[in-house]
C-alpha positions as CSV (number, residue, x, y, z in Angstrom):
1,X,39.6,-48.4,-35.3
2,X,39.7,-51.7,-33.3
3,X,39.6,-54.6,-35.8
4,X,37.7,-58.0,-35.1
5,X,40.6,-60.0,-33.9
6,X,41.3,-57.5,-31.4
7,X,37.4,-57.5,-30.1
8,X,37.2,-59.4,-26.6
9,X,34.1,-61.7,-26.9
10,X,32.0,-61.5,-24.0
11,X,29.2,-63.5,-25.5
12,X,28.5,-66.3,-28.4
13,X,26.1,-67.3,-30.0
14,X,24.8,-71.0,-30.2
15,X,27.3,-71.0,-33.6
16,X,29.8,-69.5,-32.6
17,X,30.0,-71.5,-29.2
18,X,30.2,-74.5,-31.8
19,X,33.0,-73.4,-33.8
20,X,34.9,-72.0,-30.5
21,X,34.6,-75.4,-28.2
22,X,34.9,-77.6,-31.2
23,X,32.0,-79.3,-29.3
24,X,28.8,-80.4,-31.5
25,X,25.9,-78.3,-31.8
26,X,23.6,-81.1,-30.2
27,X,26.3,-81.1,-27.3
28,X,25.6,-77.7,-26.5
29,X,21.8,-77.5,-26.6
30,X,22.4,-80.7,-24.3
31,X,24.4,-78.6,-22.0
32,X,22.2,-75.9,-22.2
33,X,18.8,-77.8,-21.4
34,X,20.9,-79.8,-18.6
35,X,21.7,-76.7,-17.2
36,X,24.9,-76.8,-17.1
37,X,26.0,-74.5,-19.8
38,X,23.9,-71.1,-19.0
39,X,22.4,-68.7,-22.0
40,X,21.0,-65.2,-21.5
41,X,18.4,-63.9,-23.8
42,X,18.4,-61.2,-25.6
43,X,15.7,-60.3,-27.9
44,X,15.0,-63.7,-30.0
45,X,19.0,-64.5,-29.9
46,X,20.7,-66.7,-27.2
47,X,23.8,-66.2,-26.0
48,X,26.4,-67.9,-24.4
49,X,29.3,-66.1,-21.6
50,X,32.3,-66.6,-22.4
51,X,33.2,-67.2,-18.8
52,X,30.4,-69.8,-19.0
53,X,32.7,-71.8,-21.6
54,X,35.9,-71.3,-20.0
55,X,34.5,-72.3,-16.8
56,X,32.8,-75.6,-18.8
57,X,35.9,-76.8,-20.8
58,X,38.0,-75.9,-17.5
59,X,35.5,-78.4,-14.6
60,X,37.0,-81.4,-14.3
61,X,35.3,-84.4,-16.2
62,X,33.5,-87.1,-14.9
């Protein structure tokens, strides 16, 4: 059996995006309705890549 720590994320949620970036909640939903961070949708949750972060926290900034 594969425990949690050894899981691979490919997705988080709004939450979890939080708690992983260390970037605030309002930040995100900024990014998000900016378009710059994308979500996909699935059923009534929204999801973030992870590649999507990595890609965000690796741009440079302006």
């Amino acid at each position: 059996m594969v425990s949690n720590s050894e899981v691979l994320k490919i997705a988080y949620s709004i939450r979890e995006a939080v708690e992983a970036t260390s970037l605030s909640r309002t930040t995100i939903y900024k990014l998000i309705s900016e378009g710059d961070l994308p979500i996909v949708k699935v059923g009534g949750r929204s999801l973030i890549p992870s590649s999507a972060l990595i890609e965000l926290l690796a741009a440079p900034q302006n």
